[in-house]
N, CA and C atoms as an extended XYZ file, in Angstrom:
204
Properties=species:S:1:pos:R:3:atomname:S:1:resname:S:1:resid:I:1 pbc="F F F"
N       128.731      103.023      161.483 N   UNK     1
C       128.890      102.537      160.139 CA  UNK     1
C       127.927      101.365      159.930 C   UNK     1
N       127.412      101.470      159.167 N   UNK     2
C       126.122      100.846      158.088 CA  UNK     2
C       126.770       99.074      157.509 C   UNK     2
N       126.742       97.849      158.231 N   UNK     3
C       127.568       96.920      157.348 CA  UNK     3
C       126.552       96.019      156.471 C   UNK     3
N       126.547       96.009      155.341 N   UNK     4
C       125.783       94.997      154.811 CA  UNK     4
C       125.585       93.242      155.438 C   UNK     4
N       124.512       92.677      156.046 N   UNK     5
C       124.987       91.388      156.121 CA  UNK     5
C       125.494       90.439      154.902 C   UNK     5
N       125.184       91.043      153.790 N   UNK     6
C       125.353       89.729      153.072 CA  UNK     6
C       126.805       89.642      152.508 C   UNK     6
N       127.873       90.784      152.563 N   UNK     7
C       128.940       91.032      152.713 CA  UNK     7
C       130.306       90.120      153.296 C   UNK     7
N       131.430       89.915      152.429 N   UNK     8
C       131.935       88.784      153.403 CA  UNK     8
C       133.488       89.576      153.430 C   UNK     8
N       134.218       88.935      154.217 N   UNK     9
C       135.386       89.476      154.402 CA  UNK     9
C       136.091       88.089      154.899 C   UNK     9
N       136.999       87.790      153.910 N   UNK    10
C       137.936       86.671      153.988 CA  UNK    10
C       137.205       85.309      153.824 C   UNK    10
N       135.741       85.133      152.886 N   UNK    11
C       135.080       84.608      153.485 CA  UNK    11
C       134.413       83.902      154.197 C   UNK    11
N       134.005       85.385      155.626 N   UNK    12
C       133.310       85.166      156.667 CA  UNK    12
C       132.621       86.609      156.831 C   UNK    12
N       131.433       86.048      156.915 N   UNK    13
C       129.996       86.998      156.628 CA  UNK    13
C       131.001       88.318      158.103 C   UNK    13
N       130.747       89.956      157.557 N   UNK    14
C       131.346       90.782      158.315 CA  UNK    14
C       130.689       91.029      159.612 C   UNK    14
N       129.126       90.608      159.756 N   UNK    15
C       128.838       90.768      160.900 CA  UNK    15
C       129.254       89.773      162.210 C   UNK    15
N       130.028       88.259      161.635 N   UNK    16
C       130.839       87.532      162.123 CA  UNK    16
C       132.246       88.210      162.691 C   UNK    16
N       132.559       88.937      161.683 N   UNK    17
C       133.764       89.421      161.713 CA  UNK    17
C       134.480       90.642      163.103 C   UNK    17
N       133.036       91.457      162.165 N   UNK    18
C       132.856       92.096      163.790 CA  UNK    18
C       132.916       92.324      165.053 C   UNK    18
N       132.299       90.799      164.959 N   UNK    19
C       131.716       90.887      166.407 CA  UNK    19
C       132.999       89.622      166.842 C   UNK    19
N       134.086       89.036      166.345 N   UNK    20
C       135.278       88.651      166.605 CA  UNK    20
C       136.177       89.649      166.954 C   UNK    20
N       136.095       90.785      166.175 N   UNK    21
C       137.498       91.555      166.407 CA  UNK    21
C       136.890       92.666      167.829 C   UNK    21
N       135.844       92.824      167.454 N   UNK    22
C       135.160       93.687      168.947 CA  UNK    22
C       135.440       92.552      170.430 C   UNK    22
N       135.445       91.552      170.612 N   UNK    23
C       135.861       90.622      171.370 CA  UNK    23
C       137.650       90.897      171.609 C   UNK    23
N       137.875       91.080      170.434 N   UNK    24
C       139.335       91.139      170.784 CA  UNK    24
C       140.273       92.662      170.734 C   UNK    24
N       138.899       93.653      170.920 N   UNK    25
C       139.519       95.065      171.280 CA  UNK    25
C       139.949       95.303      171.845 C   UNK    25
N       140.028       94.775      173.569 N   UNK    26
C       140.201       95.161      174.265 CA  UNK    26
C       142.416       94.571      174.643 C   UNK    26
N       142.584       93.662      173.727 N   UNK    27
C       143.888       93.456      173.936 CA  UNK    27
C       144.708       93.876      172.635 C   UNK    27
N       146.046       94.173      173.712 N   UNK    28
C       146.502       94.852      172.186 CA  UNK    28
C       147.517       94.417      171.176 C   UNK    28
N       147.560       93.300      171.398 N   UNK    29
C       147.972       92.655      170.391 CA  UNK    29
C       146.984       91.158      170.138 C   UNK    29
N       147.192       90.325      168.939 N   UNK    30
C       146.165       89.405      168.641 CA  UNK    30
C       147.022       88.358      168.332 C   UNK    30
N       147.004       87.335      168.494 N   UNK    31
C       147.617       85.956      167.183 CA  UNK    31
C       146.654       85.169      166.814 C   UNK    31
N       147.185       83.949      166.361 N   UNK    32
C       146.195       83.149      165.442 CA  UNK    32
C       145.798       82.769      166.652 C   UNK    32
N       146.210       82.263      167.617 N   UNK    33
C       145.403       81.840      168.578 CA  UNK    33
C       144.549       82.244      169.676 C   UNK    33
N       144.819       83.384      169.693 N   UNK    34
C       143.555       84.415      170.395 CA  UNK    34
C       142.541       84.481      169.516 C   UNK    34
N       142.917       84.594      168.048 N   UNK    35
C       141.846       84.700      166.902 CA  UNK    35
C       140.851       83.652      166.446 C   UNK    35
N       141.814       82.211      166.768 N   UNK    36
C       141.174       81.088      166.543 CA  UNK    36
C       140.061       80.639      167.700 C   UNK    36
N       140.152       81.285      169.444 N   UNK    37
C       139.731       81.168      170.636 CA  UNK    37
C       138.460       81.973      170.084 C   UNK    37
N       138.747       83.563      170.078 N   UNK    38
C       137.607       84.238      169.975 CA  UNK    38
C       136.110       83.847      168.614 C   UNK    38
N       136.930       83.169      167.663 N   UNK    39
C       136.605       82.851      166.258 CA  UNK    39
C       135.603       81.549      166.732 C   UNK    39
N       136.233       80.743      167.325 N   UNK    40
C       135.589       79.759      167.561 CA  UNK    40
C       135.698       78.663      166.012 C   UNK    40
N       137.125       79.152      165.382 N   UNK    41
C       137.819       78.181      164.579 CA  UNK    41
C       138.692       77.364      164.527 C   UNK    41
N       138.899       77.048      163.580 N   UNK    42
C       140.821       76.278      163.617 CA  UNK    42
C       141.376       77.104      162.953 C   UNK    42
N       143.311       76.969      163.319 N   UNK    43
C       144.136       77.897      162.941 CA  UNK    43
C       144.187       78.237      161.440 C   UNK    43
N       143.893       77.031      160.830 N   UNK    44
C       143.985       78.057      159.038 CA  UNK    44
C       142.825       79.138      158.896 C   UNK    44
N       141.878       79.144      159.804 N   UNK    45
C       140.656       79.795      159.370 CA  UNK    45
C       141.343       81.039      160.244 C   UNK    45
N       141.509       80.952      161.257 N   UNK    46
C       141.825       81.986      162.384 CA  UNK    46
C       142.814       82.731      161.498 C   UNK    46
N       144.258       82.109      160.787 N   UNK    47
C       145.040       82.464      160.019 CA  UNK    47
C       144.881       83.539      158.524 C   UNK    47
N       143.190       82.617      158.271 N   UNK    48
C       142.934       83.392      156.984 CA  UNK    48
C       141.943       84.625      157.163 C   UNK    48
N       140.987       84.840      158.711 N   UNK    49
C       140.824       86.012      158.660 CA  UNK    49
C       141.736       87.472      158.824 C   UNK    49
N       143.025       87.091      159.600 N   UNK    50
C       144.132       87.660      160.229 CA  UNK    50
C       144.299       88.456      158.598 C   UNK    50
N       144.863       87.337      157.419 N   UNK    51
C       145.244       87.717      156.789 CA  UNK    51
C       144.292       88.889      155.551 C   UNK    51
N       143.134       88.598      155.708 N   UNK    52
C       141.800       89.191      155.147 CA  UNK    52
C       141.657       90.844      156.022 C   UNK    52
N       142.073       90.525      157.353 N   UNK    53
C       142.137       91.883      158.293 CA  UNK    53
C       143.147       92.607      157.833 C   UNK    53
N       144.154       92.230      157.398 N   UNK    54
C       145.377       93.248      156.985 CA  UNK    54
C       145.169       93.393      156.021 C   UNK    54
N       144.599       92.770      154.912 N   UNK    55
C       144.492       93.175      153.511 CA  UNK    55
C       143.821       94.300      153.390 C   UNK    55
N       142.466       94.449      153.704 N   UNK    56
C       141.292       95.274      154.296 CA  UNK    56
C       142.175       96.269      155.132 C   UNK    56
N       143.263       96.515      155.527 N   UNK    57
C       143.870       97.506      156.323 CA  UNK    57
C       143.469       98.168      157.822 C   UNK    57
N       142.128       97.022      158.041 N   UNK    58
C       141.511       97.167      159.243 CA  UNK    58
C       142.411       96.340      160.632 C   UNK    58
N       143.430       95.596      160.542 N   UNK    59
C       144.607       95.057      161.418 CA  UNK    59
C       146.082       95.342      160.472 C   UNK    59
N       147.023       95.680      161.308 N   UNK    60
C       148.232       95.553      161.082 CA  UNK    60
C       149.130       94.463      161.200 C   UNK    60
N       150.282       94.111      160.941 N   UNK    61
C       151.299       93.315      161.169 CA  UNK    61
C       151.880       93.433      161.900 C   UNK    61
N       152.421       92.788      162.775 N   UNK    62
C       153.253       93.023      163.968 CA  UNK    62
C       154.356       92.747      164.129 C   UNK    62
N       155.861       93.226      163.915 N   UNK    63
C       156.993       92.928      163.979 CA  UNK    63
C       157.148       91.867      162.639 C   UNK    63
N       156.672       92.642      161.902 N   UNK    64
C       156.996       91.763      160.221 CA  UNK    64
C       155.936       90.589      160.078 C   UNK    64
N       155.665       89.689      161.306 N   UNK    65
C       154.768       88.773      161.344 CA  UNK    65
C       154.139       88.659      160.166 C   UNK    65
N       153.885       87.545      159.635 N   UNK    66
C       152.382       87.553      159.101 CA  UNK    66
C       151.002       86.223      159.566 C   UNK    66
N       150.223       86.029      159.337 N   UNK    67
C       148.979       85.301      160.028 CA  UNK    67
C       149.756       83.667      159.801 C   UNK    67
N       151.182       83.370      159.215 N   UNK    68
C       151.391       81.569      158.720 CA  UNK    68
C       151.566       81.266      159.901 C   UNK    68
């Protein structure tokens, strides 16, 4: 799949995005703080891609959870 760079998702440019959640393929579940580790953010940011990933339907929710 073809991603535009100039494209943002939650915004944070998707080739950022990417290459965060490909880091975190390999486990199978995620939180803000695996997200914020791999992200190389702080938790509202880590929080607001989480929540940008489920919107986008590209991550799920986990046991009702949501990214607060």
């Amino acid at each position: 799949m073809r991603l535009d760079p100039n494209e943002k998702l939650g915004g944070f440019p998707v080739l950022f995005v990417r290459k965060v959640v490909r880091s975190l393929n390999c486990r199978m579940l995620w939180d803000v703080g695996s997200v914020q580790k791999a992200a190389g953010v702080d938790l509202q940011d880590a929080a607001r891609l989480i929540k940008a990933l489920v919107r986008a339907r590209l991550a799920k929710a986990n046991r009702g959870r949501d990214a607060n």
